[in-house]
N, C-alpha and C positions, 0 to 999 in steps of 0.2 A: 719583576723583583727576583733579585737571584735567594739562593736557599740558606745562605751565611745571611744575608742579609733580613731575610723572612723570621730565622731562627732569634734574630738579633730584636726585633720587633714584637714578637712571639714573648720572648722572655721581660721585656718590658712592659706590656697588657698584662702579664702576669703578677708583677710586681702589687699590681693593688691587690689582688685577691688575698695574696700574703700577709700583708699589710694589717688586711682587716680582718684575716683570721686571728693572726696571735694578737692582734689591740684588743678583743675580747680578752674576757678576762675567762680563761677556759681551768677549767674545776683539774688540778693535778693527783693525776691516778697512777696505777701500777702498768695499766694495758696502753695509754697512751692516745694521739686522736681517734676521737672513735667515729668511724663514718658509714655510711649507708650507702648501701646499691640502692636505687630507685625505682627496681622492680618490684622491688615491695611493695611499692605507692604507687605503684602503675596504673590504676584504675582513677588515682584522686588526680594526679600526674595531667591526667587526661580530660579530668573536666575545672580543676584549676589549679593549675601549674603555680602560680603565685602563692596562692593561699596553702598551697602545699609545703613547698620550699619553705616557707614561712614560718609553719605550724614546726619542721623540721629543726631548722635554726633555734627556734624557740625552746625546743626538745632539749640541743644542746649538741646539734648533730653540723659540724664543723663543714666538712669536707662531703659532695656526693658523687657517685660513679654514675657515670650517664647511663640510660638503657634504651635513652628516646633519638637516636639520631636516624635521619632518613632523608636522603637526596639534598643535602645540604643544608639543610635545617634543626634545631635543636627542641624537640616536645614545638614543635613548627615555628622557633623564632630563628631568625638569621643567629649567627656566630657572636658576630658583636652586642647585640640586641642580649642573647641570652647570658653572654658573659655580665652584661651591665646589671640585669636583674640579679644575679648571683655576688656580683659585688655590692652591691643596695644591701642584700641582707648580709654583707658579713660572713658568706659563703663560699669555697674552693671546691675545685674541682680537677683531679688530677687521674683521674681516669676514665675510664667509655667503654663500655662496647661492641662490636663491631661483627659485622656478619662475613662470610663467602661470599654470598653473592651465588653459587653454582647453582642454588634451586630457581633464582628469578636473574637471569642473566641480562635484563636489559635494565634491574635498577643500577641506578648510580653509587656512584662512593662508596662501592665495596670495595673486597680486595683483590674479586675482578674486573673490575671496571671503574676505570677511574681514580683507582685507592689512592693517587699523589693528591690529590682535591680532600678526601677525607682525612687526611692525614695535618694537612694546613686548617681544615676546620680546626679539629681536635687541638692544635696547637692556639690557635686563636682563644678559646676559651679557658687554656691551660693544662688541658693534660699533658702529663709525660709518659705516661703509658694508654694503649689502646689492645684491646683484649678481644680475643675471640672466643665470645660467650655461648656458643652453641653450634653444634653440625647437624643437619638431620639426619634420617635414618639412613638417606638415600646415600649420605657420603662418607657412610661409617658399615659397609655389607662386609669389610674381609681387611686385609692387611696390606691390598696394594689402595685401597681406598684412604686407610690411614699413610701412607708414601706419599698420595696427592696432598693431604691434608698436609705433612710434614714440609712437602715442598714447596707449598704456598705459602707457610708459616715462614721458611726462611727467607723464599724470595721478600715478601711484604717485610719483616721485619728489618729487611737489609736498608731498603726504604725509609721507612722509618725509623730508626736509628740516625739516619743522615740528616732527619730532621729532630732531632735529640729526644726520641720518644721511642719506648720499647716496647715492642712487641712483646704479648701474653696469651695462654692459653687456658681459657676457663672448664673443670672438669665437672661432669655428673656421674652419674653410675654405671655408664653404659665403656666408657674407658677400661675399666676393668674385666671386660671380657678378654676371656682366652681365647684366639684363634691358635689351632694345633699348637698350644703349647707355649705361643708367646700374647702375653698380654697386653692392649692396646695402649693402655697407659705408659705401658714401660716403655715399649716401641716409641714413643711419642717423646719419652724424654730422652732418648738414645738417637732419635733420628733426624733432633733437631738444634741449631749452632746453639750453646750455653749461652752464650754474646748476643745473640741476635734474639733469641725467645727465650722468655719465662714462662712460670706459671701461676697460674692466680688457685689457691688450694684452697675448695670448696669443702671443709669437713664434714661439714653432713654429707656430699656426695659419696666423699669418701667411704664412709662408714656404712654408708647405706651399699655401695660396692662390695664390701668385703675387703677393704685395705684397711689400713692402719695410719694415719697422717705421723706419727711419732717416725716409724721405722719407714715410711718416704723419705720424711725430711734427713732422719741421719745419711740414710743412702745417698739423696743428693743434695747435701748442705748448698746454700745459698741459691737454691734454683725457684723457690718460693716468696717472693719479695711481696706479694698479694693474697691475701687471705679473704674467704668470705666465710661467716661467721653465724651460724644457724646454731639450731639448736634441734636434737629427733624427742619426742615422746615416748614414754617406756611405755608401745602397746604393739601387739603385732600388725598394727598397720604402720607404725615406726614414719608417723606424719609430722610433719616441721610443727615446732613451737617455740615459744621465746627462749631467749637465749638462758642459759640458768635454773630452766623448768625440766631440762631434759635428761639424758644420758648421755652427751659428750662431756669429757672431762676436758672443759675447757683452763682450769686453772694447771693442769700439766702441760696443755698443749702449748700456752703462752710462755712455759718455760724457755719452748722451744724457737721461740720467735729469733733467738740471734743466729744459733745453727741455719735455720731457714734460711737466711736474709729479708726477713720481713720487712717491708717497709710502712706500710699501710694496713690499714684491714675494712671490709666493709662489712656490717650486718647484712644482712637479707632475710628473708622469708618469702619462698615462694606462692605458697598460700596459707589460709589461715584459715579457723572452724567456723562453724556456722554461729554468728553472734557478736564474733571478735572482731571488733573494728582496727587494722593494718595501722592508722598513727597510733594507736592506745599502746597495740602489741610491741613497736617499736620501738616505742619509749620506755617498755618495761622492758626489751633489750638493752636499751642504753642505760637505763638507772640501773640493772645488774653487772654490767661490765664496769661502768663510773667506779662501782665500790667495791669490785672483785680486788680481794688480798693477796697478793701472788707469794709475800712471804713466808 
């Protein structure tokens, strides 16, 4: 099957997801759909992916970003398989993401090996975007390590984009180191096509870095079309909490959303305290963003 063709096929499997998103009758707010990364639920994710999604839906939570894809498979169902469970609940999914690949070179469907396979998954179940959610240490020592990262970035995204899906780059705190004077994050947005990569702006990371997501975004208006949506704790251990509870001024930050180009946003939480059960948490992220007043 040629790639017009794929893409044309692509876009029609999609069509129901849509479908049965907005036929919900979804609650109108100031922030808009509100969606979840799935690493949150990583752990329920894992021992029942059904009943998870489910509980999620239930929540009120539209849209989710994948975090489970591996060697062709989705949280282990095939493409089609896990697209069909996802349209049963009434469920979209428009993003994913996706590894290197350079610390385990012989798995599949990264974005060394293979990436045109992972790229038609991701299309099959509807994303349009595919994100690169993490580097390890090994591929982040100095600034020609971030050069490899930059050129992977575009090579893949060049790719991808062919297949009508953009390429993104997920930040944590470690972006924000200074090597002699130039900071990796900036490097990163300087050394890669605006066209061909985004980025997905993690504000807790941010903040937990030492940056600023307000004065990112003016500096590089529209380079943020993805959001992820935490929330820090006012304590010196400055540990994730629900969204709402914490010291991100999220009702400023949403100002921001058109400068951005935001298109989306996902909650997340990467961990959570001892006691606090990850759908309870989630949901009191969603019921504070649902009635956030931005006027």
């Amino acid at each position: 099957m040629n790639r017009r063709r794929f893409i044309q096929n692509s876009t029609l499997l999609s069509i129901g997801s849509l479908s049965s998103m907005y036929s919900r009758a979804a609650t109108i707010n100031d922030v808009g759909p509100i969606g979840i990364q799935l690493w949150s639920v990583r752990h329920a994710m894992t021992k029942d992916s059904m009943g998870t999604l489910k509980s999620l839906a239930e929540i009120g939570y539209d849209d989710v970003e994948l975090a489970g894809y591996s060697e062709g498979k989705f949280y282990g169902m095939e493409p089609l398989e896990f697209k069909k469970v996802l349209d049963d609940l009434g469920i979209m999914t428009q993003s994913g993401h996706t590894k290197t690949g350079v610390m385990n070179p012989e798995e599949k469907n990264t974005m060394i090996n293979n990436w045109e396979a992972c790229i038609r998954d991701a299309a099959i179940v509807g994303n349009n975007s595919l994100v690169l959610g993490w580097i390890a240490e090994e591929e982040r020592t100095d600034l020609d390590s971030y050069k490899r990262v930059c050129d992977l970035l575009n090579k893949c995204g060049e790719l991808s984009k062919s297949y009508g899906i953009q390429m993104a780059y997920h930040n944590h705190d470690f972006e924000f180191i200074d090597f002699d004077g130039v900071v990796a994050y900036d490097y990163l947005l300087q050394n890669t096509d605006p066209d061909l990569v985004k980025f997905e702006m993690d504000h807790y990371w941010v903040k937990k870095g030492g940056a600023n997501s307000i004065d990112l975004i003016d500096a590089h208006p529209g380079r943020f079309p993805y959001w992820h949506v935490k929330d820090m704790d006012d304590t010196t251990e400055r540990f994730f909490t629900e969204v709402g509870t914490g010291v991100i001024d999220y009702k400023t930050i949403f100002h921001k959303r058109d400068t951005s180009g935001m298109k989306y946003f996902y909650v997340e939480q990467d961990e959570f305290r001892k006691g606090i059960q990850p759908l309870s948490s989630v949901k009191q992220s969603h019921d504070y963003l649902e009635h956030l007043n931005l006027g």
